[in-house]
Structures are given as structure tokens and as C-alpha cells.
Kinemage of the C-alpha trace (Angstrom):
@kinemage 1
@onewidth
@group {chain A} dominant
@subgroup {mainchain}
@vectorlist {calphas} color= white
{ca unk a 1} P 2.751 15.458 21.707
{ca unk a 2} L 2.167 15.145 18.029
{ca unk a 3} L 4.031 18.262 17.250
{ca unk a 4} L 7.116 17.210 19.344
{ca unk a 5} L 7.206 13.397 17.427
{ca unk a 6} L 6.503 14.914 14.058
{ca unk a 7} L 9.751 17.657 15.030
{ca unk a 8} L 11.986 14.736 15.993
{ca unk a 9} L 10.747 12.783 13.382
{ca unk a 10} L 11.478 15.793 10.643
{ca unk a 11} L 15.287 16.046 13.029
{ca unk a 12} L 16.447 12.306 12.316
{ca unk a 13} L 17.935 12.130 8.762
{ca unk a 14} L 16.751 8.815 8.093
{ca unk a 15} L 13.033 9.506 9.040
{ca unk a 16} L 13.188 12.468 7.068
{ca unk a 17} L 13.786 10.861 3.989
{ca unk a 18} L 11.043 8.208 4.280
{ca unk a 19} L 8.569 10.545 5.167
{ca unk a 20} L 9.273 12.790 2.100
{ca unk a 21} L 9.087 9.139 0.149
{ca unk a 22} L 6.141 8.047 1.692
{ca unk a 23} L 4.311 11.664 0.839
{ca unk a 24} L 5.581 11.287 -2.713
{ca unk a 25} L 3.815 8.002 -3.195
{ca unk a 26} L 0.694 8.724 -1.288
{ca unk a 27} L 0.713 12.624 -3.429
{ca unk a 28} L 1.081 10.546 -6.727
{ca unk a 29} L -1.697 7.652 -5.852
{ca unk a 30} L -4.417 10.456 -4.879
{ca unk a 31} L -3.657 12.373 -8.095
{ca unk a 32} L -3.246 9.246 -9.843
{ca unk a 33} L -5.754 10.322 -12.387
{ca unk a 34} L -3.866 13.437 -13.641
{ca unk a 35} L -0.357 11.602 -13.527
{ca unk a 36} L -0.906 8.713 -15.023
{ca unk a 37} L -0.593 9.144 -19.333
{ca unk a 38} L -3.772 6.453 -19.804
{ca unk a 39} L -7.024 5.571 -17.764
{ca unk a 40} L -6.989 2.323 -15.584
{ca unk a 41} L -9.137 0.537 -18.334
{ca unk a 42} L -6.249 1.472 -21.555
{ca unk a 43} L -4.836 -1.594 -23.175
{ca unk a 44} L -3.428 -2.139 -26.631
{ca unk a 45} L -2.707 -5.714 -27.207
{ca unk a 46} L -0.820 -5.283 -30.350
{ca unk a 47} L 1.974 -4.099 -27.683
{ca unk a 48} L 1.974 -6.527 -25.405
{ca unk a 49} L 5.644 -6.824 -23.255
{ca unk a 50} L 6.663 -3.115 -24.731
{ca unk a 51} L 10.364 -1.798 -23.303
{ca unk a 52} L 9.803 1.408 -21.776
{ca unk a 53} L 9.232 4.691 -24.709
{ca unk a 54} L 13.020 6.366 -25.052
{ca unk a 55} L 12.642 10.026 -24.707
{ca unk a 56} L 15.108 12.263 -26.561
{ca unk a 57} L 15.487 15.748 -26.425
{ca unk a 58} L 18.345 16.461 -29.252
{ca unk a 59} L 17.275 15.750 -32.893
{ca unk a 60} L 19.119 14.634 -35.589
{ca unk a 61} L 20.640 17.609 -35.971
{ca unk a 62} L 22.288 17.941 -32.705
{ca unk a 63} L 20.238 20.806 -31.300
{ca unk a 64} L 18.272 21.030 -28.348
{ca unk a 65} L 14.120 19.635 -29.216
{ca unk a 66} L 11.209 19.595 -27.455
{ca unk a 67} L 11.133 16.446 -25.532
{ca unk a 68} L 9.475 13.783 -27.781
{ca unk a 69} L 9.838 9.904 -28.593
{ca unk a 70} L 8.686 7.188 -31.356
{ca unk a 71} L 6.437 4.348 -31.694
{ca unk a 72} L 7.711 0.954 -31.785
{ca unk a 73} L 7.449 -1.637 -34.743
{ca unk a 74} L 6.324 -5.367 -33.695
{ca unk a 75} L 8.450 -7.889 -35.226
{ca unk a 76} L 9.419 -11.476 -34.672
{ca unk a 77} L 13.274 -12.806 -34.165
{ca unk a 78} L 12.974 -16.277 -36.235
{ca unk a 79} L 16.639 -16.530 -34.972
{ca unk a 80} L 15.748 -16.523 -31.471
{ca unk a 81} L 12.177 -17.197 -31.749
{ca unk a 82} L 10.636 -13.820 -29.892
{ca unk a 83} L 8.869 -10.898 -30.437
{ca unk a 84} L 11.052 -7.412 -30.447
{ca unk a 85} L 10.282 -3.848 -30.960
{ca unk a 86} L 12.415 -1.799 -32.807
{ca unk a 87} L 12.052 1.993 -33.203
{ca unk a 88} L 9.748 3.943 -35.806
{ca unk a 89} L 12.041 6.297 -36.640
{ca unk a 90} L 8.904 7.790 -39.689
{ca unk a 91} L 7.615 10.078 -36.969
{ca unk a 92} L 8.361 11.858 -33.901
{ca unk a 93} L 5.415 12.260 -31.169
{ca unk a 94} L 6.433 15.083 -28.668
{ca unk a 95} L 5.551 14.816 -25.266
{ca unk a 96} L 2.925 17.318 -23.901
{ca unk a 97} L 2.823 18.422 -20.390
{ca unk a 98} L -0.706 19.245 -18.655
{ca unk a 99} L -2.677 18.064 -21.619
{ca unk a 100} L -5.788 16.730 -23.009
{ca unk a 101} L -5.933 13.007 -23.136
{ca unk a 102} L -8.558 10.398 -22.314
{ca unk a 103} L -11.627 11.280 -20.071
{ca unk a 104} L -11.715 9.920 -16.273
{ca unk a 105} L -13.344 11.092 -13.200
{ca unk a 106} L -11.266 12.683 -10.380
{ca unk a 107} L -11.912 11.504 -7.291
{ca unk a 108} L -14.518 9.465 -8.941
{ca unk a 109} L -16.579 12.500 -9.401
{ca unk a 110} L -15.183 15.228 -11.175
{ca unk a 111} L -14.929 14.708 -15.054
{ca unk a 112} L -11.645 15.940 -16.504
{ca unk a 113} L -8.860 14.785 -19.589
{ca unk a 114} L -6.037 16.717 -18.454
{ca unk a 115} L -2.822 14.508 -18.457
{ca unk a 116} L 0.613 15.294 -16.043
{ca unk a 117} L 2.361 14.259 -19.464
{ca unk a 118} L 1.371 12.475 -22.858
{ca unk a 119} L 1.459 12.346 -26.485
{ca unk a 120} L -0.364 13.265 -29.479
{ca unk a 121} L -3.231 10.523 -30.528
{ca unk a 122} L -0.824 8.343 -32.644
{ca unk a 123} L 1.635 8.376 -30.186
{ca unk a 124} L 2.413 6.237 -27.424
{ca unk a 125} L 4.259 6.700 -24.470
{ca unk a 126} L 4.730 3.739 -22.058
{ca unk a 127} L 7.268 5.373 -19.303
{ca unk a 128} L 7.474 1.718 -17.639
{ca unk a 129} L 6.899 -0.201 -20.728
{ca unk a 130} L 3.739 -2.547 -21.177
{ca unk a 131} L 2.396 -5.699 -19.427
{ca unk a 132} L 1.719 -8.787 -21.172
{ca unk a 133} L -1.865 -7.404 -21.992
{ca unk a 134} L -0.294 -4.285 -23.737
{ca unk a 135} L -1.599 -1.966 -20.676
{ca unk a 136} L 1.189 0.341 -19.335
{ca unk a 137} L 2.709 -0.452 -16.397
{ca unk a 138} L 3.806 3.156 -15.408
{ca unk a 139} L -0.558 3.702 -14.955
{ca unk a 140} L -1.225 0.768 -13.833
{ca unk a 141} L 1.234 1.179 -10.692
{ca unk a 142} L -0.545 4.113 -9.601
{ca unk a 143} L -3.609 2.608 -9.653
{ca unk a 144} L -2.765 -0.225 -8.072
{ca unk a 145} L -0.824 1.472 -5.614
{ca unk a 146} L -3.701 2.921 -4.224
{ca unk a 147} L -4.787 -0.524 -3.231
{ca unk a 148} L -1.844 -1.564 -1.790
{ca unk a 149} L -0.943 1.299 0.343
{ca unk a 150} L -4.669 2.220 1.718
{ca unk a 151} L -5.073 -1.731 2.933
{ca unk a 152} L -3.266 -1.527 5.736
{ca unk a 153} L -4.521 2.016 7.279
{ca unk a 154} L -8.364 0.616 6.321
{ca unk a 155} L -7.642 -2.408 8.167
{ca unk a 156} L -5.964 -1.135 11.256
{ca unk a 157} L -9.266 1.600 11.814
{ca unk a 158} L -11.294 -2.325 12.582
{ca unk a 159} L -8.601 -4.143 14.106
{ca unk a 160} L -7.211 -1.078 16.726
{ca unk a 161} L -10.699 -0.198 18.496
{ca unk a 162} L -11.524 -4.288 18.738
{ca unk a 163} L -7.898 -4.766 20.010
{ca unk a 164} L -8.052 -2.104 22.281
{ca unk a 165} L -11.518 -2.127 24.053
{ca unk a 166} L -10.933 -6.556 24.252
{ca unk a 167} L -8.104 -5.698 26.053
{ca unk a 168} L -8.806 -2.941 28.372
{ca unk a 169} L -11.784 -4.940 29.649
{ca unk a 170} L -10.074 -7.930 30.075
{ca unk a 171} L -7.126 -5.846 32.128
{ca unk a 172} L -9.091 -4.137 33.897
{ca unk a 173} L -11.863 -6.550 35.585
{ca unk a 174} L -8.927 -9.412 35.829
{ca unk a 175} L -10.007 -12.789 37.496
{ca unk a 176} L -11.933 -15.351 35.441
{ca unk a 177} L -13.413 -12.374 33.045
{ca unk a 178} L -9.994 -11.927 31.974
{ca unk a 179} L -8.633 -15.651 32.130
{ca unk a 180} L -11.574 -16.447 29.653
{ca unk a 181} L -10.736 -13.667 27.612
{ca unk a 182} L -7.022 -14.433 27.074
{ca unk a 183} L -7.368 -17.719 26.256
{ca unk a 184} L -9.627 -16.960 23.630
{ca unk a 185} L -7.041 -14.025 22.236
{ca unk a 186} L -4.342 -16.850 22.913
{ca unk a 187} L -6.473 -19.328 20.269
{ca unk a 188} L -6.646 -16.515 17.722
{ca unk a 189} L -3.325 -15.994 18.050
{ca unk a 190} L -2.216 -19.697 17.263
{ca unk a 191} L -3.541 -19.784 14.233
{ca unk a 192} L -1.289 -19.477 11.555
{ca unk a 193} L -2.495 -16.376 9.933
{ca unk a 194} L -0.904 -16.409 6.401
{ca unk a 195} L -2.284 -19.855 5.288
{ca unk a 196} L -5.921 -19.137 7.178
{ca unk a 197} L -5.653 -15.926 4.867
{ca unk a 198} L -5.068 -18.141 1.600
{ca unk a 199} L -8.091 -20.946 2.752
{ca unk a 200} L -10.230 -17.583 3.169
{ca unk a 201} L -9.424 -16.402 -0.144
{ca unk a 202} L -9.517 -19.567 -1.818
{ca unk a 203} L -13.240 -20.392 -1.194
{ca unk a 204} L -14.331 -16.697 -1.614
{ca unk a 205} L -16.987 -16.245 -4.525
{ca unk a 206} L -15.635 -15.930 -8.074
{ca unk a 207} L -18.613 -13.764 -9.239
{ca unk a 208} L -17.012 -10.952 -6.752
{ca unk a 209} L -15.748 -7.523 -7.797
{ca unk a 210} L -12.345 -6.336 -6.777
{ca unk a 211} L -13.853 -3.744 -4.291
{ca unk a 212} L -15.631 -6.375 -2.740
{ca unk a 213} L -12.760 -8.516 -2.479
{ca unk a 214} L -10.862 -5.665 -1.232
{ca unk a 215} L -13.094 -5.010 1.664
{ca unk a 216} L -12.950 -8.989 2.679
{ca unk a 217} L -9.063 -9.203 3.130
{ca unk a 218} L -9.209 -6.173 5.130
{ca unk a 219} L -11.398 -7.740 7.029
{ca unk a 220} L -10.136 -10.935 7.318
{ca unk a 221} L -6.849 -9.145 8.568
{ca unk a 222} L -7.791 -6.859 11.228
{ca unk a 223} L -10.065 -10.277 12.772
{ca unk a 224} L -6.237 -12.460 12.401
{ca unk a 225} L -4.641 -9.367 14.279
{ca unk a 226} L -6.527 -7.791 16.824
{ca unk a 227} L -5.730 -10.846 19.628
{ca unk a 228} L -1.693 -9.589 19.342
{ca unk a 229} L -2.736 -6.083 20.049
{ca unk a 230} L -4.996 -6.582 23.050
{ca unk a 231} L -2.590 -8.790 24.641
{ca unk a 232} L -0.395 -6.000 24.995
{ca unk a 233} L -2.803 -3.819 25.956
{ca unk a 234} L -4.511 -6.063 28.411
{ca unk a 235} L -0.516 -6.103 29.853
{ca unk a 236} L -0.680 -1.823 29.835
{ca unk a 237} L -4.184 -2.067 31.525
{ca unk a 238} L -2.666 -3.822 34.492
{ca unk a 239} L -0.479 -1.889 35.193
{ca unk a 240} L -2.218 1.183 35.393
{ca unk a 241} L -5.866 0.008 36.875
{ca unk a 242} L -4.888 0.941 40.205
{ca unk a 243} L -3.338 4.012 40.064
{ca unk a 244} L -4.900 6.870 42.047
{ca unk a 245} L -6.420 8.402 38.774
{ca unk a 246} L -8.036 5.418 38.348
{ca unk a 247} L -9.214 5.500 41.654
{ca unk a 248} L -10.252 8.930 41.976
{ca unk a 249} L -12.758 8.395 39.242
{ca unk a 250} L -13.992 5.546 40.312
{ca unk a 251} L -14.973 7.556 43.714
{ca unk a 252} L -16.817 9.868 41.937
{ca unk a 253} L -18.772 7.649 40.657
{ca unk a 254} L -17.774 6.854 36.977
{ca unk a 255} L -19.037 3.494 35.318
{ca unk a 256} L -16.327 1.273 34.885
{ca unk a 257} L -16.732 1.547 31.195
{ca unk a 258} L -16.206 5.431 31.100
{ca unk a 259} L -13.138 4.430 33.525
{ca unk a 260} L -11.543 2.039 31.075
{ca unk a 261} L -12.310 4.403 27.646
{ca unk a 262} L -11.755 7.921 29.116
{ca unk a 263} L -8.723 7.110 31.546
{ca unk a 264} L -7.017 3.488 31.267
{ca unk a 265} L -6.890 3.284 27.618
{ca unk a 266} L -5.652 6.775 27.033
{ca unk a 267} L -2.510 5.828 28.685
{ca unk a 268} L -1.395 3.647 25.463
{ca unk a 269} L -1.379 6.168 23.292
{ca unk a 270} L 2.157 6.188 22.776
{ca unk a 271} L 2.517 2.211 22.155
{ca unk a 272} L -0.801 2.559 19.422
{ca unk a 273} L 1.071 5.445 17.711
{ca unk a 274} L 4.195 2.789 17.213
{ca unk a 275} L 2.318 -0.404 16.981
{ca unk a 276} L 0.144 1.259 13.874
{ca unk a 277} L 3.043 2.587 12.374
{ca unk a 278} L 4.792 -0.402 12.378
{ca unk a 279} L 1.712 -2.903 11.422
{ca unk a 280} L 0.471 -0.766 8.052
{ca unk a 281} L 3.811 -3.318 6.355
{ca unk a 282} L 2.721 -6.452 7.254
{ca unk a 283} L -0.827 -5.539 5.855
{ca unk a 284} L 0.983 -4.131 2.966
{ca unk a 285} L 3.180 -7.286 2.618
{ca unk a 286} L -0.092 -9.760 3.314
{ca unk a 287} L -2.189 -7.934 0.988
{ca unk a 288} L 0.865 -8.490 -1.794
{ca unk a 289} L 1.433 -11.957 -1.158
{ca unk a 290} L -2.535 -12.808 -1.680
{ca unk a 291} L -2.792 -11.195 -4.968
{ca unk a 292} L 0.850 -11.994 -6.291
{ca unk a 293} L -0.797 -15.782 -5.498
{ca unk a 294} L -4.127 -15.286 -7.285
{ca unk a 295} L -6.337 -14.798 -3.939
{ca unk a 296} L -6.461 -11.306 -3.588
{ca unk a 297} L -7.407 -8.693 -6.095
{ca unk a 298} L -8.085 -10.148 -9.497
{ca unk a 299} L -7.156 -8.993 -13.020
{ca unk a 300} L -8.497 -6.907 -14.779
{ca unk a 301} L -7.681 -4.447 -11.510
{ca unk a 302} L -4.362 -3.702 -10.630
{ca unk a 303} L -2.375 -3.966 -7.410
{ca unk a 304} L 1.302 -4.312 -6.901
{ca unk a 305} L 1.157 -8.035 -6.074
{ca unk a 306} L -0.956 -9.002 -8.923
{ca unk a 307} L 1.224 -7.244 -11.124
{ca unk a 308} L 4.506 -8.446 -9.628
{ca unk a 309} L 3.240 -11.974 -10.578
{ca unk a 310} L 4.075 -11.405 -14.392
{ca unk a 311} L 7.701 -10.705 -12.918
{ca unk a 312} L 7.936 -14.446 -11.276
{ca unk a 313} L 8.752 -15.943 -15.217
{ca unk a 314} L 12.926 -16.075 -15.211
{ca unk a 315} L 12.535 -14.846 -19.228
{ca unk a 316} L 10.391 -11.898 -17.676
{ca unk a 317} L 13.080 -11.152 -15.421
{ca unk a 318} L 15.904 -10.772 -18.022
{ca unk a 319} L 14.159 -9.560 -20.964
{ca unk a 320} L 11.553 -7.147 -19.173
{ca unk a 321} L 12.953 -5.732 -16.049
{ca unk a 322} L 10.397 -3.056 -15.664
{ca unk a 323} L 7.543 -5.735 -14.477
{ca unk a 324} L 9.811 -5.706 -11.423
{ca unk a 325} L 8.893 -2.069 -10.246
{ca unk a 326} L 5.754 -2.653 -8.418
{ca unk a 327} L 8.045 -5.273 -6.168
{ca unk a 328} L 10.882 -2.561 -5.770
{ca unk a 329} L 8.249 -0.034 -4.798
{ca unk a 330} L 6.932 -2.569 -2.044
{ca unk a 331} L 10.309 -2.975 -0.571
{ca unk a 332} L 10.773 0.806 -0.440
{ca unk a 333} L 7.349 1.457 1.155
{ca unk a 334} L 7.657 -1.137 3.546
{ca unk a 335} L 11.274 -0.100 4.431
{ca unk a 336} L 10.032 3.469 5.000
{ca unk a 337} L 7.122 2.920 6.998
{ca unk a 338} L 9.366 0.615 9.354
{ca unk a 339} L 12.248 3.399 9.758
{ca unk a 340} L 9.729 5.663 10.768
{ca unk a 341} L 7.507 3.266 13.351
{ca unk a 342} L 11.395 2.941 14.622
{ca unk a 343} L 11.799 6.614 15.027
{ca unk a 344} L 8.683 6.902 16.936
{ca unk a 345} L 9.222 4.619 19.238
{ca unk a 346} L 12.975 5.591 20.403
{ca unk a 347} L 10.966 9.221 20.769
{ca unk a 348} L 7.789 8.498 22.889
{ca unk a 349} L 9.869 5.650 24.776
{ca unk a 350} L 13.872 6.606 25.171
{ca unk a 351} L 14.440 4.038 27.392
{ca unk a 352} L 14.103 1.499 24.056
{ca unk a 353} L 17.037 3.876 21.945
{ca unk a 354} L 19.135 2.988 25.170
């Protein structure tokens, strides 16, 4: 089955293209290390609010150069009362390609200093420009990207198996067992999630790491969004409990348990496959709108809502466009994730294309 939705998948034009987007940005956050010109922890404050490094490959001569680019000079407009950066014209830095620049750990465990692309050691190259802390922003989106797009798989691997075995039980022994039950998903599900997420973040620790608070708001949203899920698979489990399958097993003896895990719950494969696919945005969304407010992941760590929030200032907006990237890279993730979870579903249930 997975061959025949990843073929149809790789056939629709539109899918196609999101999953070659999606495997770009997931290729360039795992090798986020190599790719990005600077370590996580790089910042020059002398540079804060940069413009983006102009590369130029014709000198000043008119022939064809190595690629390379200049430094910029800090220097205030008394006119309009700001800081701008003009060009350094003194001395070109040319770009190097699969270089030596500074140290890291890949993977977290192999040390290396080879750079996708960077400069000589008085050069700088910001390819997004610089945030108002002078770190670049080009680095810091891979980085943070990694915990922005991982928080919704890493939450759906607790909230699927809860969702799932709460609501095959409750389907499948019925009566008060699964009256009880569904009220209590019901209660979950009244709560308005988005503003129980912010009280939750709120009162969480200020002596906490990142990682820690990572691990929290994943957890905190698969326990919002399990209740949703099992509803709909408490529905499924009805309407397969008495099948003859079902029964057969049950006359040979199996506990009800290996009935529900081995035979019911298989049968919702196809609505898990689309209701993952299409849940990893709103995780991806959630986990954005916490940090873009301050709750989620803190500075000095990166992720694309905490960095989007230097983008809410209307002179940020106009005069530094490239803080908007980690928003426009949000959008497109989100929008490719929900074409696909689309696709899916029209393929494992054509009644829905209809």
C-alpha cells in the first residue's frame, strides 16, 4: 500500500512539488551543520540589522571573477536618524565552497569545520543578512528549522498510540465503558487548546533550557490532541467490531486486547496515514505561535517563531525584509504538508475526490 500512495503521490503534479520541497528543507536542516556559513552560537554585534552580503562575480574590469563580496561599513544617517551600511569597497573576500570554517559537531558527535560556502577570516558573508543581535539569519534558520519542523512528527509518536488504543477500547467494549470514556475525550476536547497552551507556557520554569522546553510543548500538544483522534477512531471501531474477522478471532480464543491491537485497529490505517499528515501543520503552526509570543523556545536558541518576532516591528518590515523568511518558510511548509495529507486521502479513500 505504501508503494501504490507514494506512486500516486510522485503522479499528481502538485504533490510532487511539495514533496521535493519538503525533502529540500528536511535535507538542509539534517546537514544544517555543513550548510550553514557560522555555528548556532556566531554573533557579531557590531553588525547588528546587516542587509544581506551582495555577491558579484564580474570585477571592475568587466571580466568574469571568482564569486566574492565585501564587508560593510557601520555608519549613522543624522538626516534620518539610523544606522546604514554601506559597502567596503578596500577589499574583496571570495567565497569558498566546501571549506574550513568554525568547528561544530555533526550530528552532535562528529567534529568537523568544513563549510557548504564561506569566506576568508576577515570576511563576512550574511546570505540573509543579520538579526538585531548581529547573528546571521541565513544559520540561524536552519537551526531553528530543525525545531520547528521535528515538533510536530515528535509529538504525533505520543499523541497517535494514546489516541488510538483510548479509542479502540472505548469502541469496542461500548455501553457505560465507552459512555464514560467519551465524555471524558468530549471534556478534553472543549477546552480551548491555544490559550491552555499559552497558561502552560506562561507558568513554566524560567531556569529551563530550550530542550527542556522543547520536550514540554510537545507534550503539552499531543495531551490537547489525542481526545479528537480517538473520537474518530472510537467511530471506525464500531463499525468494524462485529465483523466476522472480528468474530472469528474471538472464537479462537484471542483476548479482547490482542482483538482490538492486532485486528480492529489495523483497519484505520488509511485514516492515521491522512490524519498524521495533515496534523504535523497545526503542531508546526502551534509551536510558532508560542515562541513568536515569548512562551515557547527562548533566545538565545533559534526557531522560526522566535525569530519571526523581530519581523512584527512595521520599521523591521520596510527596512529589513529578510527577518520575514522564517514566516515565508512556515507558510510554504505548512502549505506543502497540507497538499500532500490532501493527496493521500483522495488516494486511500476515492470516494472523498468524488
Amino acid at each position: 500500500m505504501f508503494r501504490e500512495v507514494l506512486k500516486k503521490l510522485w503522479a499528481d503534479k502538485f504533490s510532487r512539488i511539495s514533496l521535493i520541497v519538503l525533502g529540500i528543507i528536511y535535507f538542509s536542516l539534517l546537514f544544517a551543520d555543513i550548510i550553514a556559513p557560522y555555528n548556532k552560537d556566531f554573533s557579531d554585534r557590531t553588525m547588528a540589522y546587516v542587509p544581506p552580503s551582495k555577491i558579484f562575480v564580474v570585477d571592475e574590469n568587466h571580466h568574469l571573477s571568482k564569486p566574492y563580496t565585501y564587508n560593510y561599513i557601520r555608519s549613522f544617517d543624522n538626516e534620518n536618524l539610523r544606522i546604514t551600511y554601506d559597502i567596503d569597497r578596500n577589499q574583496k573576500h571570495y567565497i569558498k565552497f566546501f571549506s574550513q570554517g568554525q568547528s561544530y559537531k555533526l550530528f552532535g558527535l562528529i567534529p568537523m569545520k568544513i563549510h557548504l560556502i564561506t569566506t576568508d577570516n576577515d570576511g563576512r558573508l550574511y546570505l540573509l543578512g543579520t538579526d538585531i543581535n548581529g547573528r546571521d539569519v541565513f544559520s540561524r534558520i536552519l537551526f531553528g528549522g530543525r525545531i520547528s519542523m521535528t515538533i510536530g512528527f515528535l509529538a504525533l509518536f505520543v499523541l497517535f498510540p494514546i489516541g488510538l488504543l483510548y479509542g479502540g477500547i472505548s469502541g469496542y467494549f461500548g455501553g457505560i465503558v465507552d459512555i464514560i470514556m467519551m465524555r471524558f475525550a468530549e471534556a478534553v476536547m472543549s477546552i480551548p487548546s491555544f490559550y491552555l497552551l499559552i497558561i502552560l507556557a506562561s507558568i513554566l520554569p524560567g531556569g529551563m533550557t530550550s530542550i527542556q522546553r522543547f520536550m514540554l510543548i510537545v507534550i503539552i500538544l499531543a495531551l490537547i490532541g489525542w481526545a479528537g483522534f480517538a473520537r474518530v477512531v472510537r467511530g471506525m471501531v464500531l463499525s468494524v467490531k462485529n465483523q466476522e474477522f472480528v468474530q472469528a478471532a474471538k472464537s479462537i480464543g484471542a483476548s479482547r486486547l490482542r482483538i482490538i491491537v492486532k485486528h480492529i485497529l489495523p483497519q484505520t490505517t488509511s485514516f492515521v496515514i491522512v490524519a498524521m499528515t495533515l496534523s504535523v501543520p497545526s503542531y508546526i503552526l502551534s509551536e510558532s505561535g508560542l515562541s513568536f509570543l515569548g512562551l515557547g523556545i527562548q533566545q538565545p536558541d533559534a526557531s522560526w517563531g522566535n525569530m519571526l518576532k523581530e519581523a512584527q516591528e512595521y520599521t523591521n518590515i520596510i527596512y529589513r525584509p529578510w527577518l520575514l523568511t522564517p514566516g515565508f518558510l512556515i507558510f510554504v511548509a505548512v502549505l506543502a504538508f497540507n497538499v500532500i495529507g490532501d493527496t493521500i486521502r483522495d488516494v486511500l479513500d476515492p470516494k472523498s475526490s468524488k
